[in-house]
VOPAGU-2260 file (C-alpha; in pm, 1 decimal, decimal comma):
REM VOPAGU-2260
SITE   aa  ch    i         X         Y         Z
SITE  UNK   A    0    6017,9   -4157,8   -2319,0
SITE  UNK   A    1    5665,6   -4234,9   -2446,2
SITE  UNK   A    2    5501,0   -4515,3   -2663,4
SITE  UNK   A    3    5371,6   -4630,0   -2330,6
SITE  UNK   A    4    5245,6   -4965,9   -2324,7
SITE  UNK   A    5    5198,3   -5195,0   -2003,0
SITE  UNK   A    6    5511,0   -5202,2   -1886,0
SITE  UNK   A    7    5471,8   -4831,5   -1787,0
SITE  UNK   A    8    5111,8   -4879,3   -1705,9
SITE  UNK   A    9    5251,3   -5134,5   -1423,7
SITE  UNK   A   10    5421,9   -4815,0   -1309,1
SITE  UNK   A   11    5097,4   -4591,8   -1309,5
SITE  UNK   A   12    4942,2   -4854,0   -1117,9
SITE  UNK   A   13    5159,4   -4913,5    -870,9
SITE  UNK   A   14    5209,5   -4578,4    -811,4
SITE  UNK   A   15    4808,5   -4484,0    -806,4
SITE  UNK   A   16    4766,1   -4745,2    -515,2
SITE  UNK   A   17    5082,9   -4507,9    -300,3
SITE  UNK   A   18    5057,1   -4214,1    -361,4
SITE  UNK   A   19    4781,8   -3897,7    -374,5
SITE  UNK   A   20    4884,8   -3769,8    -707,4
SITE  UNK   A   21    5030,6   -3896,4    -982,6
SITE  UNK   A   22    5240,1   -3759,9   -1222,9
SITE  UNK   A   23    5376,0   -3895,1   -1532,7
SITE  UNK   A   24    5653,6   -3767,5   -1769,5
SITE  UNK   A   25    5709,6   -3762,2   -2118,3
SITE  UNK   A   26    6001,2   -3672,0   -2274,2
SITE  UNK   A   27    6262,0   -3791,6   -2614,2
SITE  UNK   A   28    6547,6   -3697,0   -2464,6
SITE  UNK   A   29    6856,3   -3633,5   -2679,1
SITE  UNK   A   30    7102,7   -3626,1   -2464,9
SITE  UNK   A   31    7098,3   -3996,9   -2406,6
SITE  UNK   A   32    7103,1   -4152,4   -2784,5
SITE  UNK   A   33    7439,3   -4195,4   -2923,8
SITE  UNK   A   34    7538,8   -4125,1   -3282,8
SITE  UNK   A   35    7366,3   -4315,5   -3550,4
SITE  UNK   A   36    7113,2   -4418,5   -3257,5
SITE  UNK   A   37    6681,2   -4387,5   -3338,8
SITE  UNK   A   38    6630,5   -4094,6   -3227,3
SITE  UNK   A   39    6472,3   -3960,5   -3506,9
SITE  UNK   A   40    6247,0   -4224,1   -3568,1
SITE  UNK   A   41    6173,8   -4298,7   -3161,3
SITE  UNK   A   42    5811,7   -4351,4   -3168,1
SITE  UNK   A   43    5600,3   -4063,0   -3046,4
SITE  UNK   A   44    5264,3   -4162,7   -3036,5
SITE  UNK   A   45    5163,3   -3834,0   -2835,1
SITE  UNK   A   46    4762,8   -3905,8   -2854,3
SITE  UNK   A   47    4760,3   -4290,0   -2772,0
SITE  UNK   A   48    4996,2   -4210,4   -2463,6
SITE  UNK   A   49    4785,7   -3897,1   -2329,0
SITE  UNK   A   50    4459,3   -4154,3   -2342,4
SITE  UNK   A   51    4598,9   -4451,0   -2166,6
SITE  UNK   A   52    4756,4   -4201,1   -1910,7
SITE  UNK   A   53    4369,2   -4062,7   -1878,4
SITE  UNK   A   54    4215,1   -4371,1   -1824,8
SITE  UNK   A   55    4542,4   -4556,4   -1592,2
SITE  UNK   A   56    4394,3   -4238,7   -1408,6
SITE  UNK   A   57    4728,6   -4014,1   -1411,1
SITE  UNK   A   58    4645,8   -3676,8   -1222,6
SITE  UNK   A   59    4965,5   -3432,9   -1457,7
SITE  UNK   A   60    5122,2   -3560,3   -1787,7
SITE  UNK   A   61    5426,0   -3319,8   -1823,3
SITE  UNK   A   62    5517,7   -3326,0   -2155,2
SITE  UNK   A   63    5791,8   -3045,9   -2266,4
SITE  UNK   A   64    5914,9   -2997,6   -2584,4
SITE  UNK   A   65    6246,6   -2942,7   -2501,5
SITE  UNK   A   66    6429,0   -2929,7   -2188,1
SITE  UNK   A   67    6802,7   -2799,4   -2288,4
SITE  UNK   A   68    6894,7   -2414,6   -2312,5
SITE  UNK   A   69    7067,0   -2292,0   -2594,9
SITE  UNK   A   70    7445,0   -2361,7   -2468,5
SITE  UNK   A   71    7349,4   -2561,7   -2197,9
SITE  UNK   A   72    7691,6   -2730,3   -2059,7
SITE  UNK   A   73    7597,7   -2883,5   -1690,4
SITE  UNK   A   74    7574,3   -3228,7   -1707,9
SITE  UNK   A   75    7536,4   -3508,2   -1434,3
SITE  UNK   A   76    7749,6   -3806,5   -1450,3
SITE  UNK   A   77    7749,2   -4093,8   -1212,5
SITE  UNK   A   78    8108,8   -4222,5   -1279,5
SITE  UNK   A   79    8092,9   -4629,5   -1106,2
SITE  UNK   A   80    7766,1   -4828,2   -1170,7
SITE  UNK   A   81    7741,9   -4635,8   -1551,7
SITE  UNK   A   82    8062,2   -4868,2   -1655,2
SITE  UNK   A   83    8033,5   -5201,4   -1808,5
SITE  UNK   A   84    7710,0   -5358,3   -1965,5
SITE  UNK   A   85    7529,7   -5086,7   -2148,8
SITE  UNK   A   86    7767,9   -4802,5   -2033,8
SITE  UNK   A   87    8011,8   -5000,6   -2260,8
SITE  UNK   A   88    7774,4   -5070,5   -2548,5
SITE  UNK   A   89    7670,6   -4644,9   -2519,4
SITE  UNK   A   90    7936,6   -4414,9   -2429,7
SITE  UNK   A   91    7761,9   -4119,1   -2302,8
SITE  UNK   A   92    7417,7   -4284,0   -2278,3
SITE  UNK   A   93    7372,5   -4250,8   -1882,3
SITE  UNK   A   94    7511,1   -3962,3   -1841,4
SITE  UNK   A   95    7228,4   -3821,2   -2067,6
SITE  UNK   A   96    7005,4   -4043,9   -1829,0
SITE  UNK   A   97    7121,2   -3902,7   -1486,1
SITE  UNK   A   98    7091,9   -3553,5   -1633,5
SITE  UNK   A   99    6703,6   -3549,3   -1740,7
SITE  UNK   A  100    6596,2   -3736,4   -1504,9
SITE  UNK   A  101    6710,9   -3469,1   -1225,7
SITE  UNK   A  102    6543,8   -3218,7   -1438,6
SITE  UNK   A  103    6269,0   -3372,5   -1410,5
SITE  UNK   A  104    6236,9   -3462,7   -1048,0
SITE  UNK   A  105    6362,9   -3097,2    -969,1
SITE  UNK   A  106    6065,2   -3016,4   -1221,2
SITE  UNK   A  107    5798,8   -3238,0   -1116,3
SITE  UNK   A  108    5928,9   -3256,1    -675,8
SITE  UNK   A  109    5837,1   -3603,9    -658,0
SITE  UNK   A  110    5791,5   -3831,0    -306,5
SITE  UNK   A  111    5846,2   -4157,8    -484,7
SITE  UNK   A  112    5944,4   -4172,8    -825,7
SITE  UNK   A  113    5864,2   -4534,5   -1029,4
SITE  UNK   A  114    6106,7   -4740,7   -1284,9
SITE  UNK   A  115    6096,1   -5051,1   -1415,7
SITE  UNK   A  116    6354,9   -5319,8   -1313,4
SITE  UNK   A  117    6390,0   -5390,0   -1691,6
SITE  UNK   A  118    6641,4   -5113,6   -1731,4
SITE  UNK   A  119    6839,4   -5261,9   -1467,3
SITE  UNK   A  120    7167,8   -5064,7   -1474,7
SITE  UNK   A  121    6932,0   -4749,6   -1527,4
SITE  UNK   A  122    6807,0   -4807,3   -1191,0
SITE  UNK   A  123    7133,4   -4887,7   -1024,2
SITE  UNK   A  124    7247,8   -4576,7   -1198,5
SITE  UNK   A  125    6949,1   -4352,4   -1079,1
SITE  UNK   A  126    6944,5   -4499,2    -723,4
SITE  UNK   A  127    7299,4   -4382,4    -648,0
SITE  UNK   A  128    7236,7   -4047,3    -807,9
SITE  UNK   A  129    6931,6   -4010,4    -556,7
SITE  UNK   A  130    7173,4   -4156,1    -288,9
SITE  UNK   A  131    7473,7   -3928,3    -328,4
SITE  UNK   A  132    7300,2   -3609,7    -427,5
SITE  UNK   A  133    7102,4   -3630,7    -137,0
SITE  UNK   A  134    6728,2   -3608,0    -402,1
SITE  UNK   A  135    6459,3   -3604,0    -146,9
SITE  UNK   A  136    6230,0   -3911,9    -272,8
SITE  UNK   A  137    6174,2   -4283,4    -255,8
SITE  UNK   A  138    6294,2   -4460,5    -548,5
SITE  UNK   A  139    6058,5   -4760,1    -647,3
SITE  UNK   A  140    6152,6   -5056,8    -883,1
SITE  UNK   A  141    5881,2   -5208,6   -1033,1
SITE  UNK   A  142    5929,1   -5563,4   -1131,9
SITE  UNK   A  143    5956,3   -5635,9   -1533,5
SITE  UNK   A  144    5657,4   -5727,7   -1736,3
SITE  UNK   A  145    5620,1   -5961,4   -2003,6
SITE  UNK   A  146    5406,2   -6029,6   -2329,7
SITE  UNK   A  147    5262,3   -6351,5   -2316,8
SITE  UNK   A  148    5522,8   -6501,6   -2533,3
SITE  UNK   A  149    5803,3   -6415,1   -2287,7
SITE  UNK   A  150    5932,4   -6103,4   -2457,2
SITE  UNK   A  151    6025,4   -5784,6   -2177,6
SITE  UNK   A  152    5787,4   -5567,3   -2260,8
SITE  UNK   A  153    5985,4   -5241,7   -2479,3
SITE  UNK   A  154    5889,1   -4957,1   -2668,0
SITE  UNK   A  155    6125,7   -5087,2   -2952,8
SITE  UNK   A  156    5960,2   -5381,9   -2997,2
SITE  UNK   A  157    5770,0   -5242,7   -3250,6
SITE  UNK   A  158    6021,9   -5234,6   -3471,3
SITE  UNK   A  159    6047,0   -5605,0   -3466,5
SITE  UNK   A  160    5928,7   -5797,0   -3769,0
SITE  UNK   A  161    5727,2   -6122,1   -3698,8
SITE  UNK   A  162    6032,9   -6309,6   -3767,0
SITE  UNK   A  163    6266,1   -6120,2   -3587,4
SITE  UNK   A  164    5961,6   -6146,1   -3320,4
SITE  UNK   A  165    6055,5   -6498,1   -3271,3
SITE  UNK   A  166    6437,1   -6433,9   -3215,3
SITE  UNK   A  167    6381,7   -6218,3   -2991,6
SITE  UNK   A  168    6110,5   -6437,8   -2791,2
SITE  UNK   A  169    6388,4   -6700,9   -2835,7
SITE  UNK   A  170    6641,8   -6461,1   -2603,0
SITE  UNK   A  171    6463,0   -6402,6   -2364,4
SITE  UNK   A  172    6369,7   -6775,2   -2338,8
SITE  UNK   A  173    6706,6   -6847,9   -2316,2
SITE  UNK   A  174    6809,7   -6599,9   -2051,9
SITE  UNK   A  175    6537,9   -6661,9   -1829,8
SITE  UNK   A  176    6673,9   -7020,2   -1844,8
SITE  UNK   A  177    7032,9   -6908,0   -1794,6
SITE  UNK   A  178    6926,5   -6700,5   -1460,3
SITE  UNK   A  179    6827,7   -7091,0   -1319,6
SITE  UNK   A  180    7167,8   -7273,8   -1412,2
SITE  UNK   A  181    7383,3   -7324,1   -1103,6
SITE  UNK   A  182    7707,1   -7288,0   -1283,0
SITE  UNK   A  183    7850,4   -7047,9   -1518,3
SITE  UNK   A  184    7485,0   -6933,0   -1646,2
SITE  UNK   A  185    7662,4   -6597,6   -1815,6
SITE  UNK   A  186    7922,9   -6891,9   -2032,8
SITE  UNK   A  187    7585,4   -7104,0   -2088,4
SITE  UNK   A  188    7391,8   -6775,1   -2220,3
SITE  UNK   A  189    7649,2   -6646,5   -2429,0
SITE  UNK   A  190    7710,2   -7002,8   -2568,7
SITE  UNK   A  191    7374,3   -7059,2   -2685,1
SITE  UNK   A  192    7277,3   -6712,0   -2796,3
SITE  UNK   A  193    7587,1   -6734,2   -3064,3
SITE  UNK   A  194    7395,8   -7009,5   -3216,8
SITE  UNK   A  195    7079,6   -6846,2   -3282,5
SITE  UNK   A  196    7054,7   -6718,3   -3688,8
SITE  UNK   A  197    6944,9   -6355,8   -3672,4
SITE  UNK   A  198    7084,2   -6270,3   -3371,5
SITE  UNK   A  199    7403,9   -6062,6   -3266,7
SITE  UNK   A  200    7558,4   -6081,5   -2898,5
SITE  UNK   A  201    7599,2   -5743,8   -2783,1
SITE  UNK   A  202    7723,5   -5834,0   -2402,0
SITE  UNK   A  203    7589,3   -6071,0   -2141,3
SITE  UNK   A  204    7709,7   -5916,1   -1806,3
SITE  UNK   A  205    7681,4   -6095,2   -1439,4
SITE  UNK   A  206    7641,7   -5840,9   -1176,9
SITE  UNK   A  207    7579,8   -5934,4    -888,0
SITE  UNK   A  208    7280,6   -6123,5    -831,4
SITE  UNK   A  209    7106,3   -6007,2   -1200,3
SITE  UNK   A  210    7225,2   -6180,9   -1538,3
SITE  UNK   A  211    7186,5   -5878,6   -1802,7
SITE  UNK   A  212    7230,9   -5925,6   -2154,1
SITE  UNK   A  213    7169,0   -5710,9   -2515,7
SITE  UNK   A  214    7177,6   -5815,3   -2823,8
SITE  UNK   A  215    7103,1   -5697,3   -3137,3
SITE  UNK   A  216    6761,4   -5875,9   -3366,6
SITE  UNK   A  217    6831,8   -5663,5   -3683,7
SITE  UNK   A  218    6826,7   -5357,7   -3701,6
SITE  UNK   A  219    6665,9   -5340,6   -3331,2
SITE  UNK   A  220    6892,2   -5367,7   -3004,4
SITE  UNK   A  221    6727,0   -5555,2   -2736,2
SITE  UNK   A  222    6827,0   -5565,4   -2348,9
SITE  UNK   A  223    6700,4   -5758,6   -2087,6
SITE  UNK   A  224    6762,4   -5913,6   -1701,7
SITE  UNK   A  225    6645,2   -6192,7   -1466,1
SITE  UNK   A  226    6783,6   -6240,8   -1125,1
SITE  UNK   A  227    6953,8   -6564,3   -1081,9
SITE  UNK   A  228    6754,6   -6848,2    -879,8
């Protein structure tokens, strides 16, 4: 969705080294924020984007304005992995997420298309999509990338203050620590992330061999995921 930063850039890269072209794709989509969600103030930093995809060498940005007919009424809805976790947390939210992202890759014909392992259930999501609907391409998950401080690298983070900086450093401390205990480690997340002042539990979620978690540092919601040890 934009306001690229290295996270994506890991995704340009990998994808430069496999492949002969490269596309990238840029696009707010509505369909997938929820009511009283940031889509209006998403950042859109349309110039800073277009120059780090010009220099990551990226062959096509493709960029539309808007992608949705007037009445448009088809939808795609992948009605298993999408419960639970942040299916719960956004009714609606991956449904808007299954839908663009077929536009797109009926748009842009992809061989391999890249995502980040950060949005874990977004890739379980996508991957079955791609699976049942028979989309000719390879899917690639591209592990997550951190700041220096710890912190999953997000487009939202932006909206962090420097205090709410160091909550949310503190989270993602805590559940890359959780992912290493041998028993219990969603019970010892949740536990511990109660305890933390400026921070609200959204969900910590086990499934199968990934501990997820969001939470919420202000006004800013915050997921993450590690893979237990």
């Amino acid at each position: 969705m934009g306001a690229l930063h290295e996270g994506h850039l890991a995704l340009i890269r990998r994808a430069r080294k496999e492949c002969r072209r490269v596309i990238v794709t840029i696009y707010v989509n509505p369909t997938q924020f929820g009511p009283n969600e940031d889509l209006a103030r998403y950042p859109r930093p349309r110039r800073r984007d277009l120059a780090l995809c010009r220099r990551a060498g990226v062959d096509i940005v493709f960029a539309p304005v808007n992608l949705y007919a007037p009445g448009h009424s088809t939808y795609v809805e992948e009605t298993t992995l999408s419960r639970g976790r942040e299916g719960a947390s956004r009714p609606g939210h991956f449904r808007g997420v299954a839908t663009v992202v077929l536009m797109l890759f009926n748009l842009t014909r992809p061989t391999h298309a890249y995502f980040g392992q950060k949005d874990a259930q977004q890739v379980d999501v996508i991957r079955r999509m791609v699976r049942d609907l028979h989309v000719p391409l390879r899917l690639v998950v591209v592990p997550t990338v951190r700041d220096a401080d710890g912190l999953a690298l997000s487009s939202r983070n932006r909206y962090l203050s420097p205090k709410e900086r160091a909550v949310a450093v503190e989270f993602a401390r805590l559940l890359q620590a959780a992912a290493r205990q041998r028993t219990d480690p969603g019970g010892w997340l949740r536990r511990r992330l109660k305890k933390i002042p400026g921070l609200k539990l959204d969900h910590v979620t086990l499934a199968e061999d990934r501990l997820c978690a969001a939470v919420w540092v202000g006004k800013t919601r915050l997921i993450d995921n590690e893979g237990l040890s």
